[in-house]
C-alpha positions as CSV (number, residue, x, y, z in Angstrom):
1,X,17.0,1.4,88.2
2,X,16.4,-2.2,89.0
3,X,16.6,-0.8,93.0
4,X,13.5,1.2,92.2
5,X,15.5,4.8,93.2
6,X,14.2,5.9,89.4
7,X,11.0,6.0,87.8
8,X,9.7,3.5,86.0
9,X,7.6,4.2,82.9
10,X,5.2,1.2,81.7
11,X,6.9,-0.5,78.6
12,X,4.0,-1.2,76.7
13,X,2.9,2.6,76.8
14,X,6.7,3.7,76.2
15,X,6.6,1.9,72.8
16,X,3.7,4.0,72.1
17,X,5.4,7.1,73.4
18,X,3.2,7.4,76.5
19,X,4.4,8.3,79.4
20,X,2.9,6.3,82.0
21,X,4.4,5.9,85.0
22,X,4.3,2.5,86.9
23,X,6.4,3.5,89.9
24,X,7.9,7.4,90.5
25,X,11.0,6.7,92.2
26,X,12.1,5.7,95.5
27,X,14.5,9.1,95.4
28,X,11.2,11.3,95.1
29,X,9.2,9.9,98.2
30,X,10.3,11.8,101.4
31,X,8.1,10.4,103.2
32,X,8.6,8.2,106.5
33,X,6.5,5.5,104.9
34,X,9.3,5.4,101.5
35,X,11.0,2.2,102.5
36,X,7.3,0.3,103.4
37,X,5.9,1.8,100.3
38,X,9.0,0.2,98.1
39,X,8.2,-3.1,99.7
40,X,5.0,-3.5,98.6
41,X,5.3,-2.3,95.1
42,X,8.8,-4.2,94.7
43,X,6.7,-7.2,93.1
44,X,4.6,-5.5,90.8
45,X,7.6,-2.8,89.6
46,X,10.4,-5.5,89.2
47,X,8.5,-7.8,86.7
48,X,8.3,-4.8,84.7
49,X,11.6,-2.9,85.3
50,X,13.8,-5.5,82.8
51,X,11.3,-4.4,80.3
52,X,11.6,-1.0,80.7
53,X,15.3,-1.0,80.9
54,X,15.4,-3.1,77.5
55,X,13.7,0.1,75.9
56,X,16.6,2.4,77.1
57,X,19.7,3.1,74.3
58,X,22.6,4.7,76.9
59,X,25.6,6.3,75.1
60,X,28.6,7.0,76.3
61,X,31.6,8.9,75.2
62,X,35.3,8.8,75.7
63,X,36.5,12.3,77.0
64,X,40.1,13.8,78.1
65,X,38.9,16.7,81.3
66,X,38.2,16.2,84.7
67,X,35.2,14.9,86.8
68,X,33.6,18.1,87.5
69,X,34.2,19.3,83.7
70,X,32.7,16.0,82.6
71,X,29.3,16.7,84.8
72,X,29.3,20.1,83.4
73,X,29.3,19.0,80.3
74,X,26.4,16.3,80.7
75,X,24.2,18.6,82.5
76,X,24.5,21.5,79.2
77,X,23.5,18.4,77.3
78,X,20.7,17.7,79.4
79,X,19.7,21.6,79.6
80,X,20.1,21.9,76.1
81,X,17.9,19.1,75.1
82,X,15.1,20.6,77.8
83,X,15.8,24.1,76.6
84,X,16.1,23.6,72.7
85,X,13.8,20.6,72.1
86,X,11.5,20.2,74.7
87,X,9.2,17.9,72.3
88,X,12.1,15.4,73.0
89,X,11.7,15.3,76.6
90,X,8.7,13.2,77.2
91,X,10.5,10.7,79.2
92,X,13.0,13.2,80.7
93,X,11.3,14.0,84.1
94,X,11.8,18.1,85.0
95,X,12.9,17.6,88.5
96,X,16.4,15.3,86.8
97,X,19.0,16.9,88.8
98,X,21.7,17.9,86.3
99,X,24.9,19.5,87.8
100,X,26.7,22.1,85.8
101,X,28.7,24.8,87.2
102,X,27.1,28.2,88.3
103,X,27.5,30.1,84.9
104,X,28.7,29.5,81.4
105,X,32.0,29.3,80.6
106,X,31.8,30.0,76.9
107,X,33.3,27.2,75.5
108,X,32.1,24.9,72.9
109,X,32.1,21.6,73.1
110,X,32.2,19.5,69.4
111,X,29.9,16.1,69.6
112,X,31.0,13.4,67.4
113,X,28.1,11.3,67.1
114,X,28.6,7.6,65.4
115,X,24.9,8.0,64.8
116,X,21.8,10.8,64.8
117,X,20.6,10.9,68.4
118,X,17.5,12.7,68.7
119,X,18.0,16.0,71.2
120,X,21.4,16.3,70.9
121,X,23.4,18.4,68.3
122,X,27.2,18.5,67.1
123,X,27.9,21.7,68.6
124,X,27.2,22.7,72.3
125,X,28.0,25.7,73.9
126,X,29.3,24.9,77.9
């Protein structure tokens, strides 16, 4: 994030729950003019960046399967949370590339959550 490859969303609006965005991602601008275009924003963005960062909880979790299980798994949560409460997904952008395996494989996955997290429930079905 601090490379500016992800979007940035204005802090002060994000604690209002506004989405606005300060700088779209260096990962979304194909264009031949990308690297130029980071350059000049880099001062602007990066003052702001730390700030936005600060606002971000990240989880993680402990698991036992294997790497391409594991991405599976996080993009079913990601789908889920899209699919089952898009409300939650203000600051979740729709083009988030989320890598799960071509179909379902029927499983379900148990969440054991040290605390409520908006968007994600105990049970998930992979």
């Amino acid at each position: 994030m601090t490379g500016l490859n992800y979007r940035v969303i204005d802090p002060s609006y994000a604690k209002q729950g506004i989405e606005k965005i300060i700088w779209n991602g260096m990962w979304r601008d194909k264009s031949p003019d990308a690297a130029a275009t980071l350059l000049d924003n880099n001062n602007s963005v990066s003052r702001k960046v730390v700030e936005y960062i600060a606002l971000i909880n990240i989880y993680f979790a402990s698991t036992n399967v294997d790497t391409q299980q594991r991405k599976h798994i996080e993009g079913c949560i990601a789908g889920h949370l899209g699919n089952k409460h898009p409300e939650l997904t203000r600051f979740y952008p729709i083009d988030n590339h989320v890598g799960t395996k071509g179909q379902a494989t029927g499983e379900k996955v148990l969440l054991l959550l040290d605390e409520e997290i908006a968007g994600i429930d105990k049970e998930l079905m992979i």
